[in-house]
KOLMIMAR-671831 format. One record per atom (N, C-alpha, C): residue in one letter; x, z, y. Coordinates in steps of 0.02 Angstrom, whole numbers, padded with zeros to 5 digits, always signed. Layout:
<vodos>
aXZY...
</vodos>
This chain:
<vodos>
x+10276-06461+04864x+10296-06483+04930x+10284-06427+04980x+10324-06416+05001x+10325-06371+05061x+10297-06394+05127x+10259-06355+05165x+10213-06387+05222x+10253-06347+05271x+10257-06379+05333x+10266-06345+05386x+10239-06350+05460x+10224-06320+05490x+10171-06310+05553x+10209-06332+05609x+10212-06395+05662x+10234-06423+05688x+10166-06460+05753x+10212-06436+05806x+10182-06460+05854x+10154-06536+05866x+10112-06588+05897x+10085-06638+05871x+10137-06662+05922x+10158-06648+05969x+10213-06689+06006x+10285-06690+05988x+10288-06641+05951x+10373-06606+05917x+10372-06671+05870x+10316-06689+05820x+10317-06725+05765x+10313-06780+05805x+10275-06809+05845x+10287-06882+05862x+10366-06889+05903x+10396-06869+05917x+10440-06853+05945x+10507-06882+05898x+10501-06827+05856x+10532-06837+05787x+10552-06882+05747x+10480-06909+05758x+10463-06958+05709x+10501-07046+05738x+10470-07051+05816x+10483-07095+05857x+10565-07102+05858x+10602-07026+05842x+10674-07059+05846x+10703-07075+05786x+10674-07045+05754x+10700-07077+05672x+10671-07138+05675x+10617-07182+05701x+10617-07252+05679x+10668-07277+05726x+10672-07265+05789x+10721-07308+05843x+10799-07288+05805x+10807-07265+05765x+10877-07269+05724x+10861-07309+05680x+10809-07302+05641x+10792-07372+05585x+10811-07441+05613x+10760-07456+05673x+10774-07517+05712x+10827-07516+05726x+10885-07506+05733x+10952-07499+05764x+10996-07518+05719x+10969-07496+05650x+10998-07528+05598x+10998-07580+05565x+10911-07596+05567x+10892-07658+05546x+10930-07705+05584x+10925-07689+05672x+10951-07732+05712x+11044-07754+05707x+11070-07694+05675x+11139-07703+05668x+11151-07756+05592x+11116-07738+05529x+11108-07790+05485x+11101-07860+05501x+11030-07880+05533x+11039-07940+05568x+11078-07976+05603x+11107-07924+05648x+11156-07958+05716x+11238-07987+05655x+11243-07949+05604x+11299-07969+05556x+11301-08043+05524x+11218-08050+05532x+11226-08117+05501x+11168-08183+05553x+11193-08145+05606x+11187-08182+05653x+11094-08206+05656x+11038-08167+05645x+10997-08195+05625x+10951-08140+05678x+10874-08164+05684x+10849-08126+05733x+10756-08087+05691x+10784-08120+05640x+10714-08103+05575x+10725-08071+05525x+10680-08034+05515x+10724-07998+05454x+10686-08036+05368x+10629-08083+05408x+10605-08107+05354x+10638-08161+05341x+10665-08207+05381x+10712-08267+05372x+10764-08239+05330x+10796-08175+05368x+10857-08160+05345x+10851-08151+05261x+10814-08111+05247x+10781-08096+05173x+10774-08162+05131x+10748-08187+05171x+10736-08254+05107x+10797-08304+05112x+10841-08308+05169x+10903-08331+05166x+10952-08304+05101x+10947-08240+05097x+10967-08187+05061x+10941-08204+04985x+10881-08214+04959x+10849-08188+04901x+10863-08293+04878x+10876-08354+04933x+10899-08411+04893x+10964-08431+04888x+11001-08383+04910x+11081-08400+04919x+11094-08434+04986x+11082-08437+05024x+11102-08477+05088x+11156-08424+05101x+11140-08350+05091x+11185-08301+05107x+11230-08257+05066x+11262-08276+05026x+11279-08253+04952x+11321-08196+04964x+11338-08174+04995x+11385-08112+05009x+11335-08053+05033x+11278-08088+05039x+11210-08026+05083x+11184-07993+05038x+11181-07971+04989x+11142-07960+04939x+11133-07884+04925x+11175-07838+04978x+11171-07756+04980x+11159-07757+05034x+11167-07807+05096x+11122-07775+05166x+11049-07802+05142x+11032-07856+05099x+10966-07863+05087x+10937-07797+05063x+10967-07784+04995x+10945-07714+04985x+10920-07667+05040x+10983-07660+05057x+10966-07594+05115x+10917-07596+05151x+10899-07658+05200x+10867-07692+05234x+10800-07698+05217x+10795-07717+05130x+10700-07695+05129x+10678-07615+05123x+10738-07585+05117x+10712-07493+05085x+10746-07472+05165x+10731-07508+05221x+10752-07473+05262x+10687-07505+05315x+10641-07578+05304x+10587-07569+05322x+10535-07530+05293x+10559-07512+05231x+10485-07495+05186x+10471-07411+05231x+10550-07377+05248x+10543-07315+05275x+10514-07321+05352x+10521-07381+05400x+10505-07371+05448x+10413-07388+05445x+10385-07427+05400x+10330-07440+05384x+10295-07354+05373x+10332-07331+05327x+10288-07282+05289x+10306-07240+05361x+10352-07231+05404x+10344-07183+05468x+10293-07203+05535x+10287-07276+05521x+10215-07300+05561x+10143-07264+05548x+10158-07275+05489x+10077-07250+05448x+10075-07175+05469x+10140-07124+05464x+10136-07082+05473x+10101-07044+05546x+10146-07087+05597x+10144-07093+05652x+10059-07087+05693x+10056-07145+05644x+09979-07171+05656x+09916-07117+05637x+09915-07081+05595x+09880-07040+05537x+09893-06945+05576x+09932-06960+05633x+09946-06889+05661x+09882-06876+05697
</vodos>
């Protein structure tokens, strides 16, 4: 892994806009199926209430798991 030397404000910076695009997306997933949770939405998803959802579900948990792991990051600066 390659390291690189980065200012502590450059990286929160960085970091802060790559999640507000995450959220933007999550938020655009949701708003498709009309829903304001992404945990409702998920489990709507994972019993069939939503049977056509089943690749924004996808997307949708590997797209919190990235804004999670950029919290931690965030957090850990």
């Amino acid at each position: 892994m390659t390291k690189v030397k980065l200012d502590k404000s450059l990286a929160e910076d960085l970091i802060a806009s790559k999640m507000r695009l995450l959220q933007q997306y999550i938020n655009d997933i949701l708003n498709r199926w009309n829903e304001t949770s992404s945990k409702e939405f998920l489990e709507k998803a994972r019993t069939g209430v939503y049977e056509e959802a089943e690749d924004d579900a996808i997307e949708l948990r590997q797209v919190l798991m990235d804004y999670t792991k950029l919290q931690e990051i965030l957090k850990n600066l």
